[in-house]
GUZABA-182119 format. One record per residue (C-alpha): residue number from 0; residue in one letter; y, z negated, x. Coordinates in nm, 3 decimals. Each point is the difference from the previous one (the first is absolute). Layout:
BEGIN
<pos: NUM | code: A | v: Y | w: Z | u: X> .
...
This chain:
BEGIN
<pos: 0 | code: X | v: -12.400 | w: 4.626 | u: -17.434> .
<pos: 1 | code: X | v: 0.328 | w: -0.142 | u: -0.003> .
<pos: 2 | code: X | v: 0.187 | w: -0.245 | u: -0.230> .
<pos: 3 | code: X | v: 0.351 | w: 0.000 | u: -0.059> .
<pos: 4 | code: X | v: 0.129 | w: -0.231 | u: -0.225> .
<pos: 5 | code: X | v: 0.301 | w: 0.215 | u: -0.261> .
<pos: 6 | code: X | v: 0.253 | w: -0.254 | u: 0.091> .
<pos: 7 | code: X | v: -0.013 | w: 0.064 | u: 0.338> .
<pos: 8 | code: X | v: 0.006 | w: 0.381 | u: -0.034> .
<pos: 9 | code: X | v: 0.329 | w: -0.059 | u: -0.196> .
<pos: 10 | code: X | v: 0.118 | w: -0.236 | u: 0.306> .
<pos: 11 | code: X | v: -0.068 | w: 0.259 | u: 0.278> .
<pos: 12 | code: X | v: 0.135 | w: 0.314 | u: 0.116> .
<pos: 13 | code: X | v: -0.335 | w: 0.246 | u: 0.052> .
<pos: 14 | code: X | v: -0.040 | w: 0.237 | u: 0.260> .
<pos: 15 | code: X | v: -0.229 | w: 0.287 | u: -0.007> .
<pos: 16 | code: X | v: -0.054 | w: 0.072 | u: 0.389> .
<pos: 17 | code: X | v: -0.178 | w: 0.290 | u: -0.068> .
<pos: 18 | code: X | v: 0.281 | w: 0.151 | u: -0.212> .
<pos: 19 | code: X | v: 0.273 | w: -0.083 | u: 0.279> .
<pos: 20 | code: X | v: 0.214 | w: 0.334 | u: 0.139> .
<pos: 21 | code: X | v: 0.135 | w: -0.265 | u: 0.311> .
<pos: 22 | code: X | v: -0.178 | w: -0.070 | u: 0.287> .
<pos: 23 | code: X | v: 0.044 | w: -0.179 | u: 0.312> .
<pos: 24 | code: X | v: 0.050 | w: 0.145 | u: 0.327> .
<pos: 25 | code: X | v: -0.018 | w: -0.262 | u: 0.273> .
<pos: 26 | code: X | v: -0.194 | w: 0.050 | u: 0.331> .
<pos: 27 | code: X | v: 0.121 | w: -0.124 | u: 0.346> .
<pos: 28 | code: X | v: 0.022 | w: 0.243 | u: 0.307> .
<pos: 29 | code: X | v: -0.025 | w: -0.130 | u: 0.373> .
<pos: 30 | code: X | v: 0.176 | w: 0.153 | u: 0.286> .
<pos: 31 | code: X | v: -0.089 | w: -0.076 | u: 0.370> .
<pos: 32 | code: X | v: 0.182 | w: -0.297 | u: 0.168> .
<pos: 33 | code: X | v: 0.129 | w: 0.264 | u: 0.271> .
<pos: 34 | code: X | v: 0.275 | w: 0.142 | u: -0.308> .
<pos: 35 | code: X | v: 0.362 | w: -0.095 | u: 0.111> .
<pos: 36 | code: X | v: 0.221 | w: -0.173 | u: -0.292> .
<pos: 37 | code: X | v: 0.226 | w: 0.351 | u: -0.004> .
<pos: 38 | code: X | v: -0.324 | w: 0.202 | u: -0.116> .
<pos: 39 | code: X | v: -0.147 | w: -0.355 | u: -0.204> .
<pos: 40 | code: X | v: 0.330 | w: 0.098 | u: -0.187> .
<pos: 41 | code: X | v: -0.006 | w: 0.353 | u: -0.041> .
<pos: 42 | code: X | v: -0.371 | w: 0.010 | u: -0.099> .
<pos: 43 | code: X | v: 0.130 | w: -0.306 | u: -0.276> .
<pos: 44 | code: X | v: 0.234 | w: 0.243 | u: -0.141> .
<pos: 45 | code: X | v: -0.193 | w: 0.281 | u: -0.008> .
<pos: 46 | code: X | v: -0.286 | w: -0.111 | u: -0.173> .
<pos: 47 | code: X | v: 0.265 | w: -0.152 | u: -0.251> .
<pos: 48 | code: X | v: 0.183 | w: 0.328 | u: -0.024> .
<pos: 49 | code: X | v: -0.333 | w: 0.221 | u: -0.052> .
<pos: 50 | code: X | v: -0.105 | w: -0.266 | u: -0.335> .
<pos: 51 | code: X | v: 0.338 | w: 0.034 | u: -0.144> .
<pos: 52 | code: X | v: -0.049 | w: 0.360 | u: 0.016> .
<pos: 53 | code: X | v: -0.313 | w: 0.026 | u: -0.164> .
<pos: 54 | code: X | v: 0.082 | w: 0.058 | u: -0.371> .
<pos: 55 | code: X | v: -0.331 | w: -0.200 | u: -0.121> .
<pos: 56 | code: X | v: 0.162 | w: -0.332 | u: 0.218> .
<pos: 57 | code: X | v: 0.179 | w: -0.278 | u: -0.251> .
<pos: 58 | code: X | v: 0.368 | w: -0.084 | u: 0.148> .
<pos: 59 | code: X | v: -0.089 | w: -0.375 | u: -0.057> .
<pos: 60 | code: X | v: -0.203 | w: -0.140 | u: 0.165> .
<pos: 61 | code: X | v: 0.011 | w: 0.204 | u: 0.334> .
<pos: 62 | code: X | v: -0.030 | w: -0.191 | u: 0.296> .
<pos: 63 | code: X | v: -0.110 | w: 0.088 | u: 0.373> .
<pos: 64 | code: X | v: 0.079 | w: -0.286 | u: 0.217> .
<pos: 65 | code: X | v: -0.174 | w: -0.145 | u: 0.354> .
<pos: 66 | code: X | v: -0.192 | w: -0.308 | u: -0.072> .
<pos: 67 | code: X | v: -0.205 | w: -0.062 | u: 0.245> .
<pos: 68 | code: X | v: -0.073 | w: -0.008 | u: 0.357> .
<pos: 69 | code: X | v: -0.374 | w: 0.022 | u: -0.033> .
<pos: 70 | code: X | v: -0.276 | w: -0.047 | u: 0.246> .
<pos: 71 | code: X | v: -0.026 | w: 0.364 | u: 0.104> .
<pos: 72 | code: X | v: 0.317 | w: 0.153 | u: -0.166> .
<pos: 73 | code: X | v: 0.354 | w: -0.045 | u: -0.142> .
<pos: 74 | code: X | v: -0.062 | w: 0.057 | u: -0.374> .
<pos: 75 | code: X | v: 0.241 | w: 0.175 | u: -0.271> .
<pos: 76 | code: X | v: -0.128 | w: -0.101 | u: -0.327> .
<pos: 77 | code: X | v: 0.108 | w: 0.292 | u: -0.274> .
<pos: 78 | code: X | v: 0.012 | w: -0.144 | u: -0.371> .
<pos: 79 | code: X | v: 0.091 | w: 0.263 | u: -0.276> .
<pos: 80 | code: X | v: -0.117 | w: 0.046 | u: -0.333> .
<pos: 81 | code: X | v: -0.110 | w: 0.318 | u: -0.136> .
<pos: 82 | code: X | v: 0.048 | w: 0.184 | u: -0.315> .
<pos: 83 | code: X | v: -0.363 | w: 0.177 | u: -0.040> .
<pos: 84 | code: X | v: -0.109 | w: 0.094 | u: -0.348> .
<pos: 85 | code: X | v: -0.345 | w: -0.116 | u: 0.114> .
<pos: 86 | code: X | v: -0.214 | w: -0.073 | u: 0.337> .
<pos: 87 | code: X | v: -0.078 | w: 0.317 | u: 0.110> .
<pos: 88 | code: X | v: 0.416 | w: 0.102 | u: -0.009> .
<pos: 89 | code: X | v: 0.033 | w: -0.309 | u: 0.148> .
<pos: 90 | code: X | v: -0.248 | w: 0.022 | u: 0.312> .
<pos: 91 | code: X | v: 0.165 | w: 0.392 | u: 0.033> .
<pos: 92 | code: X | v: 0.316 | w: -0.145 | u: 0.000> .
<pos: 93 | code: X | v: -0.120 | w: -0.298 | u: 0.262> .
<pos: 94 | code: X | v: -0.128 | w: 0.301 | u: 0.249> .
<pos: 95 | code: X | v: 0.332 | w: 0.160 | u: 0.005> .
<pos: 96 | code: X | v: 0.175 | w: -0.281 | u: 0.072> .
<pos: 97 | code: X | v: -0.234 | w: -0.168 | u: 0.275> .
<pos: 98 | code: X | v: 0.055 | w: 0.367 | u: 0.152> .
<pos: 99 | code: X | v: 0.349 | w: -0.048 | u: 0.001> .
<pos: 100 | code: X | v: -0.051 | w: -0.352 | u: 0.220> .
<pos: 101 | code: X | v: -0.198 | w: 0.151 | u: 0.204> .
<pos: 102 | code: X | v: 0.265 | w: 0.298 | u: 0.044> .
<pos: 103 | code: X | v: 0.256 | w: -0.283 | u: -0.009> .
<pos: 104 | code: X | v: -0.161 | w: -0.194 | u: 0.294> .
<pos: 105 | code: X | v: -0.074 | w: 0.302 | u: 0.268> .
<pos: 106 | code: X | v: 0.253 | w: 0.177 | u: -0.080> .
<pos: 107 | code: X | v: 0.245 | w: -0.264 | u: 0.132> .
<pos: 108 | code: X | v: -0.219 | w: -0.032 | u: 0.303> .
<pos: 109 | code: X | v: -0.219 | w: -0.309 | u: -0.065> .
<pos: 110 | code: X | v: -0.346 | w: -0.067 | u: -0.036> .
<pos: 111 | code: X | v: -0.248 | w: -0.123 | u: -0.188> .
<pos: 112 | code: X | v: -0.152 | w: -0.313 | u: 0.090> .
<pos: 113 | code: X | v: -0.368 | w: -0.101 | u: 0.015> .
<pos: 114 | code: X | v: -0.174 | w: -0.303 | u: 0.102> .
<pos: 115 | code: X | v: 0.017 | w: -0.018 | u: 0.395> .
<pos: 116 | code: X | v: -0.022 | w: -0.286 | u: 0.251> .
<pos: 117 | code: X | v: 0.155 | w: 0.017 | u: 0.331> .
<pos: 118 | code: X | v: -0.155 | w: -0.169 | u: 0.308> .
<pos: 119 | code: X | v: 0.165 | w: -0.068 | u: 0.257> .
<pos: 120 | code: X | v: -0.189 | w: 0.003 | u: 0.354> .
<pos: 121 | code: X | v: 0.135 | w: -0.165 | u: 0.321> .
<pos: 122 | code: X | v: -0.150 | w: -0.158 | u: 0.302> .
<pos: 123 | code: X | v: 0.078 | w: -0.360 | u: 0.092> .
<pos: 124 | code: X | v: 0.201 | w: -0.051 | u: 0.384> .
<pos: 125 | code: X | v: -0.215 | w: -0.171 | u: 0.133> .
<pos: 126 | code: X | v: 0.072 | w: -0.232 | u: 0.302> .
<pos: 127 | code: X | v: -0.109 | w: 0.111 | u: 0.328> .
<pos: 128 | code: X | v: -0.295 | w: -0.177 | u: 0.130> .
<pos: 129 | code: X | v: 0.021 | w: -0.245 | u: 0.209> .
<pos: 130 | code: X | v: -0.240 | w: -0.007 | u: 0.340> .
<pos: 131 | code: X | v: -0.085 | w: -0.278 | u: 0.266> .
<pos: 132 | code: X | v: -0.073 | w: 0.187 | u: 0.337> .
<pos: 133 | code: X | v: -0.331 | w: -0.153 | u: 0.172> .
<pos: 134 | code: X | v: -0.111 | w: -0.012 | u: 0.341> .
<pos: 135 | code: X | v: -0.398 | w: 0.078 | u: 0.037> .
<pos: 136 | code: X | v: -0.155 | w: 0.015 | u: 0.365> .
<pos: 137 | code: X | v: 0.207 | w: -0.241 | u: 0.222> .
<pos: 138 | code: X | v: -0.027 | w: -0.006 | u: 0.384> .
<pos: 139 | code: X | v: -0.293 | w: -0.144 | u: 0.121> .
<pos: 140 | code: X | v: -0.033 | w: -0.123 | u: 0.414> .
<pos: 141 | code: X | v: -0.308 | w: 0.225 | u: 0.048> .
<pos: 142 | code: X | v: 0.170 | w: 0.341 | u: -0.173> .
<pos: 143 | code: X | v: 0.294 | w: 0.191 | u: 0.116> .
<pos: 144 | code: X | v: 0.288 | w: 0.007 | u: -0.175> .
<pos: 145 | code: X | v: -0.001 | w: 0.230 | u: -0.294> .
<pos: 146 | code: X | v: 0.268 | w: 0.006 | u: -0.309> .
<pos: 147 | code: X | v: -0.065 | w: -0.132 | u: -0.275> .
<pos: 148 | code: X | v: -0.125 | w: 0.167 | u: -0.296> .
<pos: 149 | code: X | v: 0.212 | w: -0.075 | u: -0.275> .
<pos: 150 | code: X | v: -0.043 | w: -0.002 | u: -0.371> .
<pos: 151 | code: X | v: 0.202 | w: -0.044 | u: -0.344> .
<pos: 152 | code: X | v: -0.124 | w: -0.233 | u: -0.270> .
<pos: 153 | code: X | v: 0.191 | w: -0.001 | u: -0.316> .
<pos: 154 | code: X | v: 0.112 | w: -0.359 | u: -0.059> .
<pos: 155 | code: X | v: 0.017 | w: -0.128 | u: -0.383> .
<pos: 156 | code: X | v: 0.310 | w: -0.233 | u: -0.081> .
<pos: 157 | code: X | v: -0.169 | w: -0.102 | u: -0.313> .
């Protein structure tokens, strides 16, 4: 139970939320990072053009801008509101239009972004070893001469 004092009804403006015929329409739409600025513009303007054309979008406020350059996508974020006579008109009318975007968005050749990571894989130069050549076996007075047998030893700088 609440209590409202009648002075402060008087004060205030009261609204009824549940009695309210506008809603708002805001979601934000990522597109992959590999969309050049001509189609980051186009796709902008379409998505723009197909809310002004639906007859259930207010004219103010209607806003699509690029806000952000996210961690896995460039985002649009679309803020509109709605004239709905309740919420299921309203979540009809929200399906149409997030069907537009997504007409909006492939149909001017971009993509939809989803979280990604790219790794990147490449083998260090490394520097050729160096090698010290040693002599095993040498000539003794009693042997005959025989060449020497040879062998590499890597050699560490460190």
């Amino acid at each position: 139970m609440i209590i409202v004092a009648n002075a402060d009804l008087v004060k205030h403006r009261i609204t009824n939320f549940s009695q309210r015929d506008v809603f708002l329409f805001r979601h934000k739409v990522g597109v992959r990072y590999e969309t050049d600025a001509a189609t980051l513009h186009k796709v902008r303007d379409s998505i723009h053009a197909a809310m002004e054309a639906h007859d259930s979008v207010l004219e103010s406020p209607l806003r699509v801008r690029l806000v952000e350059y996210g961690d896995f996508a460039i985002l649009f974020d679309i803020y509109a509101n709605i004239s709905a006579t309740d919420i299921n008109a309203f979540l009809e009318v929200q399906e149409e239009l997030l069907m537009s975007i997504r007409e909006a968005v492939e149909g001017n050749g971009a993509g939809f972004a989803f979280p990604s990571s790219t790794v990147y894989l490449s083998r260090d130069q490394l520097p050729e070893p160096k090698t010290v050549d040693i002599v095993e076996g040498g000539n003794s007075e009693d042997e005959p001469q025989k060449g020497p047998d040879e062998k590499a030893y890597p050699v560490d700088n460190a």
